[in-house]
ZADRENDREN-825308 format. One record per residue (C-alpha): residue number from 1; x, y, z. Coordinates in Angstrom, 3 decimals. Layout:
// ZADRENDREN-825308
{nr:NUM	east:X	north:Y	up:Z};
...
//
This chain:
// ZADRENDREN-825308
{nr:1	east:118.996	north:93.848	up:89.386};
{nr:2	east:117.330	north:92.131	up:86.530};
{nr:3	east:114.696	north:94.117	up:84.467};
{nr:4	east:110.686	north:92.904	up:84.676};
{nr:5	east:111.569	north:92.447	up:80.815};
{nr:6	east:114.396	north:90.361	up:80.539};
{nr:7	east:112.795	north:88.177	up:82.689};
{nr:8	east:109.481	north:87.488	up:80.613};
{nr:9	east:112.061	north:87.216	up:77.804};
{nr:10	east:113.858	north:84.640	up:79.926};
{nr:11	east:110.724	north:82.777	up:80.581};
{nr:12	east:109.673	north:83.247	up:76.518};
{nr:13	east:112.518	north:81.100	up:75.974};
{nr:14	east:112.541	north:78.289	up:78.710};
{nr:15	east:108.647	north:78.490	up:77.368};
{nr:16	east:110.290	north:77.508	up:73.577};
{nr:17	east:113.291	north:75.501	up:74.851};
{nr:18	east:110.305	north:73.232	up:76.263};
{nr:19	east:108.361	north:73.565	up:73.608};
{nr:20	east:110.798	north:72.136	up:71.643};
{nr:21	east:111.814	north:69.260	up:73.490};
{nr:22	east:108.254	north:68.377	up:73.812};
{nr:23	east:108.088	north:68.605	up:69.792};
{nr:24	east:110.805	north:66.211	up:69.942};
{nr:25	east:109.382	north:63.625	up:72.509};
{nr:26	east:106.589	north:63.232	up:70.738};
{nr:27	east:108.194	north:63.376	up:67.038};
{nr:28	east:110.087	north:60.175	up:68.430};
{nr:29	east:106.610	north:58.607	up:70.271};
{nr:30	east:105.284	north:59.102	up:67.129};
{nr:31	east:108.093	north:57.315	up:65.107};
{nr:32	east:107.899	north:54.545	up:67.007};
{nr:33	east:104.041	north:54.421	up:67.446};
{nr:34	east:102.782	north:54.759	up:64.429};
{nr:35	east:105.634	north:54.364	up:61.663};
{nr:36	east:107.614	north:51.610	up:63.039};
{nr:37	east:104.512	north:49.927	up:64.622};
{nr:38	east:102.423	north:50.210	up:61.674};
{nr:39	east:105.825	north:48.967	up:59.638};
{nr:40	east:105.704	north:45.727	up:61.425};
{nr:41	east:101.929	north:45.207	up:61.414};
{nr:42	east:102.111	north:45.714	up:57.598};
{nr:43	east:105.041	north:42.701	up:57.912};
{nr:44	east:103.524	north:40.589	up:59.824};
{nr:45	east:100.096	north:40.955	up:58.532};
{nr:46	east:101.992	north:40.120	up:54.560};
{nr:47	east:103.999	north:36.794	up:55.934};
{nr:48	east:100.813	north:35.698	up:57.922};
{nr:49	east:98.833	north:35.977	up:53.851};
{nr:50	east:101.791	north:33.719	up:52.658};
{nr:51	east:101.739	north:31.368	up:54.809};
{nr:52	east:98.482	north:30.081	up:54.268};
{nr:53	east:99.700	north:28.837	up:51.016};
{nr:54	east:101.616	north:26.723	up:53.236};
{nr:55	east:99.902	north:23.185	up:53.527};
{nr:56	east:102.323	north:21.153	up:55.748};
{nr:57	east:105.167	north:18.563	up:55.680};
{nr:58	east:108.181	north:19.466	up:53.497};
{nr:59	east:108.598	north:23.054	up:52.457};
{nr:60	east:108.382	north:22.701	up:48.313};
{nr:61	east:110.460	north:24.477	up:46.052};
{nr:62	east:107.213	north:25.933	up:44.441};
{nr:63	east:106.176	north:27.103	up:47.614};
{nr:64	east:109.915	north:29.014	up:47.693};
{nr:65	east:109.171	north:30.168	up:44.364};
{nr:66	east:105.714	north:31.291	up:44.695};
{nr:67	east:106.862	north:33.391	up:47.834};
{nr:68	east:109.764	north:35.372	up:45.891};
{nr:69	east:107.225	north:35.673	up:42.661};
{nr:70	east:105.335	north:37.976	up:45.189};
{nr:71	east:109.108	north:39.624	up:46.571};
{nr:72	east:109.256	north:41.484	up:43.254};
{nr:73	east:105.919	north:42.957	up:43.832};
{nr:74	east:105.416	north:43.616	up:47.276};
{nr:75	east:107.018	north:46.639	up:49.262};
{nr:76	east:109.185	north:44.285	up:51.609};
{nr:77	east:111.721	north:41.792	up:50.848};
{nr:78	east:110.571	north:38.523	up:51.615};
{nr:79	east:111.932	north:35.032	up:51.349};
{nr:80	east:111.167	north:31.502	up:52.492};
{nr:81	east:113.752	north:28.926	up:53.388};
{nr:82	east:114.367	north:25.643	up:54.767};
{nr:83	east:116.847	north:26.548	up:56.740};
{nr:84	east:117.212	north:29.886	up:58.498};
{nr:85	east:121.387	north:29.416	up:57.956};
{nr:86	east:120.360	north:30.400	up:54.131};
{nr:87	east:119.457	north:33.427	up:54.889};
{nr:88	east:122.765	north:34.618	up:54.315};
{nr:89	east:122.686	north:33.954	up:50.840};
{nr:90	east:119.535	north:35.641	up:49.735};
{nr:91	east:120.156	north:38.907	up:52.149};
{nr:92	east:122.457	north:41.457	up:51.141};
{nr:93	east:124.185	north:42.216	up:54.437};
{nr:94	east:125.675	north:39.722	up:57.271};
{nr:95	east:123.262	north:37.902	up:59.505};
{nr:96	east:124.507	north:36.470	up:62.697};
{nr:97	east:122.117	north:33.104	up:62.786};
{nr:98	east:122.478	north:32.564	up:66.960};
{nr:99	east:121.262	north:35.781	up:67.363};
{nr:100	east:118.896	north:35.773	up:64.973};
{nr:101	east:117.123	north:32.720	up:66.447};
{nr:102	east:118.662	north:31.262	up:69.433};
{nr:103	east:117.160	north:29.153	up:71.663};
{nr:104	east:114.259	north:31.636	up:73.012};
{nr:105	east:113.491	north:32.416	up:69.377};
{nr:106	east:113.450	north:28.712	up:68.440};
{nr:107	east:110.336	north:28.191	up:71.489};
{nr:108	east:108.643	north:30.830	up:70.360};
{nr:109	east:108.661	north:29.953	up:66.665};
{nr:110	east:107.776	north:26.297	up:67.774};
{nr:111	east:104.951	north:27.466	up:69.138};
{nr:112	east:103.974	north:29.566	up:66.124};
{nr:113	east:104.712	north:32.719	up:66.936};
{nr:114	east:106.341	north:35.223	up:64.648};
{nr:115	east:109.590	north:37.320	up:66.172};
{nr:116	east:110.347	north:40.660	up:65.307};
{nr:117	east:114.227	north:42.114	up:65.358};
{nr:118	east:114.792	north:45.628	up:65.025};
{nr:119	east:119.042	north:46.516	up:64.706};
{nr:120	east:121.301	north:48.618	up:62.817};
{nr:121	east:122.793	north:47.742	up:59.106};
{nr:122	east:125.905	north:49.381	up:58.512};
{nr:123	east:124.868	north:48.803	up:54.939};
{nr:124	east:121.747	north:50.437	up:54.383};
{nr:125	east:123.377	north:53.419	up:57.203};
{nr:126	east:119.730	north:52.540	up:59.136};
{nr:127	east:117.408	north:50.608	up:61.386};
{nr:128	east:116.172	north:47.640	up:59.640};
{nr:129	east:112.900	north:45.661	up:61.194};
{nr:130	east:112.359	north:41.862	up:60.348};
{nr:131	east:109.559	north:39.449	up:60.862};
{nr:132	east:110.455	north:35.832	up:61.335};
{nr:133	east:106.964	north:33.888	up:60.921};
{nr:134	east:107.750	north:29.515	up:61.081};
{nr:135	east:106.616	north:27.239	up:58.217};
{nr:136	east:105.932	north:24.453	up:61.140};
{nr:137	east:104.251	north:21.076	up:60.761};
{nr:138	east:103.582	north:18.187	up:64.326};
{nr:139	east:106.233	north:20.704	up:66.323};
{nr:140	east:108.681	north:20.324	up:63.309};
{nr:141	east:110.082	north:23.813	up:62.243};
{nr:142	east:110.254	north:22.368	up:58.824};
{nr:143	east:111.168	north:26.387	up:57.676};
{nr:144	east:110.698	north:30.244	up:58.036};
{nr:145	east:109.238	north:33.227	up:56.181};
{nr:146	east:111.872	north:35.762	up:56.575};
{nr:147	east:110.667	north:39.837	up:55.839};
{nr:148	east:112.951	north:42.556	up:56.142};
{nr:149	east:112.653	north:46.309	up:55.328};
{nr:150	east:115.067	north:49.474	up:56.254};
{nr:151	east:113.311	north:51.735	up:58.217};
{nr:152	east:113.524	north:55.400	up:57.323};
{nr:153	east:114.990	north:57.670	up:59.572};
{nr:154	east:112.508	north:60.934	up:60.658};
{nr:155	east:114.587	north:63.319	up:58.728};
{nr:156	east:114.047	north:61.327	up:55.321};
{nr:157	east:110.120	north:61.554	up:56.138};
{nr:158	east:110.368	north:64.578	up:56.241};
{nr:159	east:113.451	north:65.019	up:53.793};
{nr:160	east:110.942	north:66.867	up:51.460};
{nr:161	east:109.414	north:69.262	up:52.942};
{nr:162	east:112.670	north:70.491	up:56.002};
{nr:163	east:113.574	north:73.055	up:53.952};
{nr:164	east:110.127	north:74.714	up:53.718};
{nr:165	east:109.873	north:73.693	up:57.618};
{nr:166	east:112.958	north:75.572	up:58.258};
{nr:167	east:112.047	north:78.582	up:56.377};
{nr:168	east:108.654	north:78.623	up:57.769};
{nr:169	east:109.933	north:78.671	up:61.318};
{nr:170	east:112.380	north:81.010	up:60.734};
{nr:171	east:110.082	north:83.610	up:59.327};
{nr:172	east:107.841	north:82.445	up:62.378};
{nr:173	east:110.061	north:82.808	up:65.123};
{nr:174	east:110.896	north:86.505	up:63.242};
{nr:175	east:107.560	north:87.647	up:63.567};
{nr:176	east:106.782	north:85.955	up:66.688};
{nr:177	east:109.958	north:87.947	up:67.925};
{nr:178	east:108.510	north:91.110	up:66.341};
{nr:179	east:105.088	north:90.603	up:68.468};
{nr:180	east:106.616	north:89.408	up:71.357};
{nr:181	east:108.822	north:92.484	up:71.358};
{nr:182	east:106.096	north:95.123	up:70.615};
{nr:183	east:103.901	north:93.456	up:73.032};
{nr:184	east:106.413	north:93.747	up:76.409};
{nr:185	east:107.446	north:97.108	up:75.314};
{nr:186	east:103.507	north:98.166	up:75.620};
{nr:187	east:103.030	north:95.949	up:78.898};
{nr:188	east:106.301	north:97.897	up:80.105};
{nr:189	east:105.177	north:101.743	up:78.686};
{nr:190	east:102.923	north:102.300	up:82.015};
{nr:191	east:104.868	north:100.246	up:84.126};
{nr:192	east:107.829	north:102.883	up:83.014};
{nr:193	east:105.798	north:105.878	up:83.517};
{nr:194	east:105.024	north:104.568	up:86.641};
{nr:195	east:108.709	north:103.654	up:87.696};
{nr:196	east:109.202	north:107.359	up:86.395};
{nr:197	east:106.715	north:109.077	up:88.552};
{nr:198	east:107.640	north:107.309	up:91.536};
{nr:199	east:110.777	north:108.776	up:91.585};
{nr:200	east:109.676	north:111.830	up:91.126};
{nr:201	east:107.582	north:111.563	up:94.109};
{nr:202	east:110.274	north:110.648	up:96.237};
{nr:203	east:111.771	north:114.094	up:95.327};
{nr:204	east:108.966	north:115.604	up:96.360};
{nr:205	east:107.085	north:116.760	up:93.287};
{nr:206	east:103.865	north:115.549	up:94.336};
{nr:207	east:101.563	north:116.806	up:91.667};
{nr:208	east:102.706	north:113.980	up:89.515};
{nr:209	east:100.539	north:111.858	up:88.081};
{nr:210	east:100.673	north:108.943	up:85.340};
{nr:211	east:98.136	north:108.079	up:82.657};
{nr:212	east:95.840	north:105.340	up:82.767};
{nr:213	east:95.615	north:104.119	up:79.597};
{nr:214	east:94.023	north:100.479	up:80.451};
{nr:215	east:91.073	north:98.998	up:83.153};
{nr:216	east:94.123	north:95.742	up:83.964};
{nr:217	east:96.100	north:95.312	up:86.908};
{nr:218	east:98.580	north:97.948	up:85.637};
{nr:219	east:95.119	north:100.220	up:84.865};
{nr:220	east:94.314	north:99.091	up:88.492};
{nr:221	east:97.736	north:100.006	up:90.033};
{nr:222	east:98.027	north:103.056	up:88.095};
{nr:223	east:94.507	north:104.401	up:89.746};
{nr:224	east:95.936	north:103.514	up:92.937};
{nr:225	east:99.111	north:105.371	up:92.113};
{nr:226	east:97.183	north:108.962	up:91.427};
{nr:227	east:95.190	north:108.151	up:93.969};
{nr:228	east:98.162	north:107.986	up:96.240};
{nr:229	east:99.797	north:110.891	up:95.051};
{nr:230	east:97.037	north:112.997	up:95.390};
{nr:231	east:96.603	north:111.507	up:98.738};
{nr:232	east:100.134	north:112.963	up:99.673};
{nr:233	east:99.663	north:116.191	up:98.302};
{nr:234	east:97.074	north:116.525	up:100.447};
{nr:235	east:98.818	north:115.456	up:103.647};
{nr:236	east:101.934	north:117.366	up:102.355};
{nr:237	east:100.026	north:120.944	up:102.060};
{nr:238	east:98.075	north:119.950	up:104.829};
{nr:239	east:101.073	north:119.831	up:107.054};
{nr:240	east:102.363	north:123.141	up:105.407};
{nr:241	east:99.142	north:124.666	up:106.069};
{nr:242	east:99.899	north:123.657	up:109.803};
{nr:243	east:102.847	north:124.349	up:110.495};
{nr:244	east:102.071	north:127.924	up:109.013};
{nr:245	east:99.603	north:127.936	up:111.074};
{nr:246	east:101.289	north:127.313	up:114.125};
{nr:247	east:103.886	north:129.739	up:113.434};
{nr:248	east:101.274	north:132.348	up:113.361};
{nr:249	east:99.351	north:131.321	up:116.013};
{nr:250	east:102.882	north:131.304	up:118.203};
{nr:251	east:104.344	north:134.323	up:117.076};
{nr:252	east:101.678	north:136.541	up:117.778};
{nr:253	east:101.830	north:135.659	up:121.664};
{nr:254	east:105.497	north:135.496	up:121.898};
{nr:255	east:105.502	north:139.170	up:120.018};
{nr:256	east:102.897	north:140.599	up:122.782};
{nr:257	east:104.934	north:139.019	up:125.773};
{nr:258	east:108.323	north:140.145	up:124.198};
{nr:259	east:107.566	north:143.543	up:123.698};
{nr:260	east:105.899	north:143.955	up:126.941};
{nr:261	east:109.085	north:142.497	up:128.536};
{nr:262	east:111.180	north:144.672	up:126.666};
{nr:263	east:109.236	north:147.792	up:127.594};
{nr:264	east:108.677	north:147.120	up:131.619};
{nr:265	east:112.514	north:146.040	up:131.099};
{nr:266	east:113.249	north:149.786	up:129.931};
{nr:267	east:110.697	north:151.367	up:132.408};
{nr:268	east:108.757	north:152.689	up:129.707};
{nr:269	east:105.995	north:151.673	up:131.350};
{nr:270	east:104.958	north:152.515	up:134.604};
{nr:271	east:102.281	north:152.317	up:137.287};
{nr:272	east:98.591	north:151.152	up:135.667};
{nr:273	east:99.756	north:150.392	up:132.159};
{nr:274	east:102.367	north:148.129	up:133.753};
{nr:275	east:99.881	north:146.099	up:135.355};
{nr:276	east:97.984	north:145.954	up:132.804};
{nr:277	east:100.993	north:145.399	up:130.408};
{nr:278	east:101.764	north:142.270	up:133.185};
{nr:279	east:97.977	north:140.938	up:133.107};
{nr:280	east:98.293	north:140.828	up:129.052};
{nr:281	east:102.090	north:138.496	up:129.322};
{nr:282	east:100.346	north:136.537	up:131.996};
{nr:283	east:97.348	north:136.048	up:129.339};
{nr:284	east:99.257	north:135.552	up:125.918};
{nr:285	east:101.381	north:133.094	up:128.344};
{nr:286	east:98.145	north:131.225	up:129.106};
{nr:287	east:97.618	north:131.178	up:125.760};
{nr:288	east:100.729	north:129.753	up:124.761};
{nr:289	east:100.260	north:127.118	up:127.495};
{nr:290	east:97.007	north:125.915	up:126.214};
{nr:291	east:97.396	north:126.204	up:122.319};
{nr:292	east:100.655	north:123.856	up:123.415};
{nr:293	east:98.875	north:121.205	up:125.408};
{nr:294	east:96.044	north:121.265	up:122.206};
{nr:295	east:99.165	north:120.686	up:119.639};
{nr:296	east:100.520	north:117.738	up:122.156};
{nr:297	east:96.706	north:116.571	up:122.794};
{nr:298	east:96.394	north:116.253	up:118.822};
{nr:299	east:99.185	north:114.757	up:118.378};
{nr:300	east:98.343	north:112.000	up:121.260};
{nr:301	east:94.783	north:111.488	up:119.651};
{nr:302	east:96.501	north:110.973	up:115.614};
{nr:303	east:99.203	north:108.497	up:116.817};
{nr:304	east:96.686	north:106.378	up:119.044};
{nr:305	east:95.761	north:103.536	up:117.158};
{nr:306	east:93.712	north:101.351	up:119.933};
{nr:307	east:92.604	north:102.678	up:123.775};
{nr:308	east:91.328	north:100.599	up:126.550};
{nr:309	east:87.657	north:101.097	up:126.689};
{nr:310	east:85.219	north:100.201	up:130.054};
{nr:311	east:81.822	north:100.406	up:131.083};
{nr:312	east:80.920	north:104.422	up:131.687};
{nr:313	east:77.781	north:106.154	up:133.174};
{nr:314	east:77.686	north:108.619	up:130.392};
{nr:315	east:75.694	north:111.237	up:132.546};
{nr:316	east:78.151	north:110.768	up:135.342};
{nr:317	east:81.174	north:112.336	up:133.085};
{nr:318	east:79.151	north:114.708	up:131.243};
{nr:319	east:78.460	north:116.480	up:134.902};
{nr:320	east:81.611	north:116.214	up:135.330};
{nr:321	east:82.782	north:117.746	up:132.488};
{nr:322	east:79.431	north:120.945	up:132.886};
{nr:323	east:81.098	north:121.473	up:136.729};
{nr:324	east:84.713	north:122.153	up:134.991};
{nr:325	east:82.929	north:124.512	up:132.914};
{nr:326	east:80.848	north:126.403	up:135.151};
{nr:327	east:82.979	north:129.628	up:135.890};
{nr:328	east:82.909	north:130.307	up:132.078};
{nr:329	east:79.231	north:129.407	up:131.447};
{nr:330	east:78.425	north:132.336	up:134.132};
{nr:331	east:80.684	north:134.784	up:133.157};
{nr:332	east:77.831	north:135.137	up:130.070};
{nr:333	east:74.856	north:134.349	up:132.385};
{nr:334	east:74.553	north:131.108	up:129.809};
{nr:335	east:71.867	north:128.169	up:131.819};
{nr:336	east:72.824	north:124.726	up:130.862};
{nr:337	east:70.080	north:122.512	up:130.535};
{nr:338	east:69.981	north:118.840	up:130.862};
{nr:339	east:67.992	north:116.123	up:130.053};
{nr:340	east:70.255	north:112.767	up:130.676};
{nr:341	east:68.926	north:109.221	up:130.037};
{nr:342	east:70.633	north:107.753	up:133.442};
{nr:343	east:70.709	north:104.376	up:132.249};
{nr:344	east:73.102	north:104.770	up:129.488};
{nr:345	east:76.389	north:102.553	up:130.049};
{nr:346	east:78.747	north:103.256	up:126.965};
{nr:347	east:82.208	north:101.699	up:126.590};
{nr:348	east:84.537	north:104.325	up:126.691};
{nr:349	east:87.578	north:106.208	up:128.553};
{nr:350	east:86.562	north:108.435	up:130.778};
{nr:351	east:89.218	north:110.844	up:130.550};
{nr:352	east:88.826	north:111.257	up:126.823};
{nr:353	east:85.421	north:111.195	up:126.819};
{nr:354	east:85.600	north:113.918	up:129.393};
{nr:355	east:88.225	north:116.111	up:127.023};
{nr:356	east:85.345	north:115.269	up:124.490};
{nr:357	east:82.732	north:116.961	up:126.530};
{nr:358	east:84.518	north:119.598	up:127.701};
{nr:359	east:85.803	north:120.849	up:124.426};
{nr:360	east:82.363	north:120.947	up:122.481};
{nr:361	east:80.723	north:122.566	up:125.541};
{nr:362	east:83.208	north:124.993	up:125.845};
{nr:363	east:83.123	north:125.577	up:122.333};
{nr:364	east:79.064	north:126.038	up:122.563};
{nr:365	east:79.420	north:128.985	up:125.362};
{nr:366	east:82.215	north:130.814	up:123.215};
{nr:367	east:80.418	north:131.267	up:120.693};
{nr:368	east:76.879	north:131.544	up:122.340};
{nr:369	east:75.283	north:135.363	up:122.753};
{nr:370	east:75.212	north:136.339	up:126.873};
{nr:371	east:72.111	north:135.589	up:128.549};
{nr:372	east:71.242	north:132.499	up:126.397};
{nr:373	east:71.118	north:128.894	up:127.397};
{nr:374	east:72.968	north:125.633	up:126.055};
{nr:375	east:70.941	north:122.375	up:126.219};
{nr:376	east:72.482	north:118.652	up:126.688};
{nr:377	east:70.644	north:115.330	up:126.601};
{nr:378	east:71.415	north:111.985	up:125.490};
{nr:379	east:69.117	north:108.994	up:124.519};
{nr:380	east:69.305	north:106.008	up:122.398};
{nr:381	east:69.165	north:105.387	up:119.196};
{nr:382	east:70.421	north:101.797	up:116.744};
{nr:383	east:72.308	north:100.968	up:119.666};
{nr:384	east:74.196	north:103.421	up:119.892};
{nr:385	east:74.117	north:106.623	up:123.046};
{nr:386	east:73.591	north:109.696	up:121.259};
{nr:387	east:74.497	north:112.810	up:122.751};
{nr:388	east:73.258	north:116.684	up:121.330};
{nr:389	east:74.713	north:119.959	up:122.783};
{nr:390	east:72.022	north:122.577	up:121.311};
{nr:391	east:73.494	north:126.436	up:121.647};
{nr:392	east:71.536	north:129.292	up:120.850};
{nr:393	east:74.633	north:131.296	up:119.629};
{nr:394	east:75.976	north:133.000	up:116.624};
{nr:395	east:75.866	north:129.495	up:113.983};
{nr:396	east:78.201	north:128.469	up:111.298};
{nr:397	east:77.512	north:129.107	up:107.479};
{nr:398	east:76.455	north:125.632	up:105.371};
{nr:399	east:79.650	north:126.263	up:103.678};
{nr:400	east:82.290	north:126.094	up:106.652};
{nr:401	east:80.371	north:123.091	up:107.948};
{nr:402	east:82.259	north:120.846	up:106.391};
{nr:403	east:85.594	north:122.219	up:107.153};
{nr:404	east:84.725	north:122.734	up:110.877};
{nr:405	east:86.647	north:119.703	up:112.346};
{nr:406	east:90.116	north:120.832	up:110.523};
{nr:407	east:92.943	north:121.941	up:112.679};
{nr:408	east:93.257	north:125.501	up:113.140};
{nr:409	east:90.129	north:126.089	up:111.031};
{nr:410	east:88.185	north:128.925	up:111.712};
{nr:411	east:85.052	north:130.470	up:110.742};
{nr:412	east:85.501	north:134.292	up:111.304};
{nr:413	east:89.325	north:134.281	up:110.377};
{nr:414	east:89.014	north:138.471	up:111.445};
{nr:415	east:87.552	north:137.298	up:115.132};
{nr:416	east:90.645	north:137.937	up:117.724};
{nr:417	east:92.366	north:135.436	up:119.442};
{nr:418	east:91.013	north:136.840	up:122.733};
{nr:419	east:87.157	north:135.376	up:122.109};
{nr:420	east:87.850	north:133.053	up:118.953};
{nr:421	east:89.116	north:129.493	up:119.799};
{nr:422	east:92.732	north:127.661	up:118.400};
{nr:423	east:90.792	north:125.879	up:116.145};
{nr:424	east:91.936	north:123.046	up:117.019};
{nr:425	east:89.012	north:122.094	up:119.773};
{nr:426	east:86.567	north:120.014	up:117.883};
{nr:427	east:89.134	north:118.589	up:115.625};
{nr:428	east:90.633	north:117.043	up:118.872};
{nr:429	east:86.996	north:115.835	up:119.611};
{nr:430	east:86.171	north:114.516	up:116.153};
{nr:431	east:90.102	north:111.976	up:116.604};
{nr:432	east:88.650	north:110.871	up:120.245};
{nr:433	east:85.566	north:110.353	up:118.672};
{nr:434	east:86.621	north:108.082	up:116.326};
{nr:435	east:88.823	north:106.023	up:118.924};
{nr:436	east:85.731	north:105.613	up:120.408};
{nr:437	east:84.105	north:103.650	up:117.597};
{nr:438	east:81.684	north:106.844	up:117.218};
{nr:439	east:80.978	north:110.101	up:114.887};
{nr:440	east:80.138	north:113.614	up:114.988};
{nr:441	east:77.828	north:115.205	up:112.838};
{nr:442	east:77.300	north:119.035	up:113.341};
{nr:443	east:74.033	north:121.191	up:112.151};
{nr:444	east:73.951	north:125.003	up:111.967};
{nr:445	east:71.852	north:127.670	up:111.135};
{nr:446	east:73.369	north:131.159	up:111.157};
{nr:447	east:72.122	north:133.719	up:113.732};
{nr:448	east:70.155	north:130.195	up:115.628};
{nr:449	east:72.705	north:128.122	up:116.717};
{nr:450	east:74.238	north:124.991	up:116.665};
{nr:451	east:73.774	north:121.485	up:117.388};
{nr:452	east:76.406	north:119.045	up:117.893};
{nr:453	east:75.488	north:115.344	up:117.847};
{nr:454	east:77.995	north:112.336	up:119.463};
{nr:455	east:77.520	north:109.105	up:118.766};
{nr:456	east:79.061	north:106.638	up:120.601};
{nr:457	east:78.181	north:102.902	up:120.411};
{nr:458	east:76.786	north:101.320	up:124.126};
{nr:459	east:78.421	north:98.782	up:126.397};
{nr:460	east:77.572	north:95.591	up:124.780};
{nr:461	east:75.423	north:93.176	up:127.506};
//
């Protein structure tokens, strides 16, 4: 697998490979445009000057003469001639006459036009560019102004200067190196640490954490990396906490029904004490059975993503859920009061809703004082059916409040397991709440009781 950096140093390079054929694109556009194109303009715009000198008829000899007078000042070679086939004795290299002008060239000079020819002279080792302009009198080509002039090649333009060119981009691909290098190697310091702490995560040290030294992405991703971890931690001694819990909450059942056993097994109890000894196995049993079906009901509510929800008369299933209830509301004399808005229509599921009801209310007359009363009623509020469960009990200090919907959490971790709950009641009723769309919010006072408010958005019309 290919590092992050050798790849931005592989895309560095393609970056300069192009670079550098781009440089040399336009080194040779700008050859051609400007030097040989401003070469020939020069040319044409010099034989154009002489031959206004020309008058007509028969080219003269002084006209000849006049024309290589201004050859040994001017930066071209020039000559004039009667006939182009003497070119070959006032040039220095070969010229090939039918391709110089052949027929083409002959209409075009005919009709006054110059011709340019740009070719290679083994000679001079380079291009040379000539201008033919015609000396031309009543459609006669009576004779031709030939200019010639090797054109330099881009390396003698620059022949001066390439060796300070090639020491300046030496030293400026070194240090462009140098900056390149020390800038990667900081891009790639977090993204390290990062790489680093990773895998330290996946071997379970999950109090790591890496530095965030910048507000970039890698600032960005390195927020959302601590705020992962910590995320996990929390999950991770979370699920410690419960399965410790759990453990507890088992063992101390399973210890009272296998001693018990053990004992009746032995006959070291007889009589009274064994019934009694039977009624406590049949109750830690109970126990057992219900603390299960809250750990599978939990489990159930976390790993439900989406339920079907329909139309529900919300009064109709909180009676229902106040008639399951009944037997323990009067075994402490507690009245439940209603007040029910009859109209309300909420989309829910019933059953759920019902486990919703049924575990706050019971949780109300646990931990309400004998003799008291426990009010319900539900109205509307936003658009949404609120429902409050007011007890009168023993209330929940400001500071467990918002711990109170944890699993297994407890207020009075001394109360016994014989009038304290599993703890894991409203924490089953704060997941169905939230599959319902809804909330909970709980209020307590201490020694005044507690009221539990539902929220749980209406059937839309």
């Amino acid at each position: 697998m290919k590092k992050l950096s050798t790849k931005i140093w592989g895309l560095i390079v393609l970056f300069l490979l192009v670079t550098i054929t781009f440089m040399y694109v336009l080194t040779e556009y700008l050859y051609e445009q400007l030097y040989v194109e401003d070469t020939e303009a020069s040319m044409v715009e010099v034989g154009e000057k002489l031959r206004t000198k020309y008058k007509g008829g028969k080219v003269t000899d002084q006209f000849i003469l006049d024309v290589e007078e201004f050859n040994t000042y001017s930066n071209f070679d020039v000559f004039a001639v009667r006939n182009p086939r003497e070119l070959s004795a006032c040039v220095p290299f070969d010229i090939d006459y039918d391709a110089l002008i052949g027929p083409n060239e002959r209409k075009e000079l005919l009709q006054g036009n110059s011709i340019t020819k740009i070719g290679y002279e083994e000679r001079f080792e380079r291009q040379i560019i000539s201008v033919i302009l015609p000396l031309t009198d009543q459609s006669r080509l009576e004779g031709i102004i030939y200019l010639y002039y090797p054109l330099a090649k881009i390396s003698e333009l620059a022949n001066k200067e390439v060796f300070l060119l090639i020491g300046c981009a030496i030293i400026f691909s070194a240090l462009l190196g140098f900056f390149v290098y020390e800038g990667i190697r900081h891009i790639m310091r977090p993204l390290k640490e990062l790489q680093e702490a990773v895998e330290k995560m996946s071997n379970g040290n999950y109090e790591t954490r890496v530095i965030v030294s910048s507000k970039d992405e890698i600032g960005k991703l390195s927020e959302a990396f601590n705020e992962m971890a910590s995320s996990i931690e929390r999950e991770d001694e979370a699920q410690k906490n419960f399965l410790a819990t759990v453990s507890h909450e088992l063992r101390t059942p399973i210890s009272y029904v296998k001693g018990y056993c053990e004992a009746i097994q032995q006959q070291f109890i007889e009589g009274k004490d064994k019934d009694e000894a039977i009624s406590l196995i049949a109750r830690e049993a109970n126990r057992m059975e219900r603390l299960t079906n809250e750990l599978l009901e939990l489990a159930r509510t976390s790993n439900e993503q989406n339920i079907e929800l329909y139309p529900i008369v919300l009064s109709e299933t909180i009676r229902d859920a106040i008639c399951l209830l009944e037997k323990k509301s009067a075994e402490k004399n507690i009245e439940i009061k209603t007040n029910f808005d009859e109209q309300i229509i909420v989309e829910g599921h019933e059953e759920k809703l019902k486990q919703i009801f049924i575990n706050t209310i019971e949780n109300a007359i646990r931990y309400s004082n004998n003799d008291s009363t426990i009010s319900i009623l539900t109205k509307i509020m936003n658009g949404n059916a609120i429902i409050e469960i007011i007890d009168r009990g023993i209330g929940i200090p400001a500071k467990d409040l918002p711990h109170i919907t944890e699993r297994f959490y407890r207020v009075n971790k001394a109360r016994s397991r014989a009038d304290g709950g599993s703890g894991l009641g409203l924490s089953i009723v704060d997941q169905l709440v939230k599959q319902h769309q809804g909330n909970v919010t709980i209020k307590s006072v201490v020694g005044e009781g507690t009221t539990v408010s539902i929220t749980i958005p209406l059937m839309e019309e």
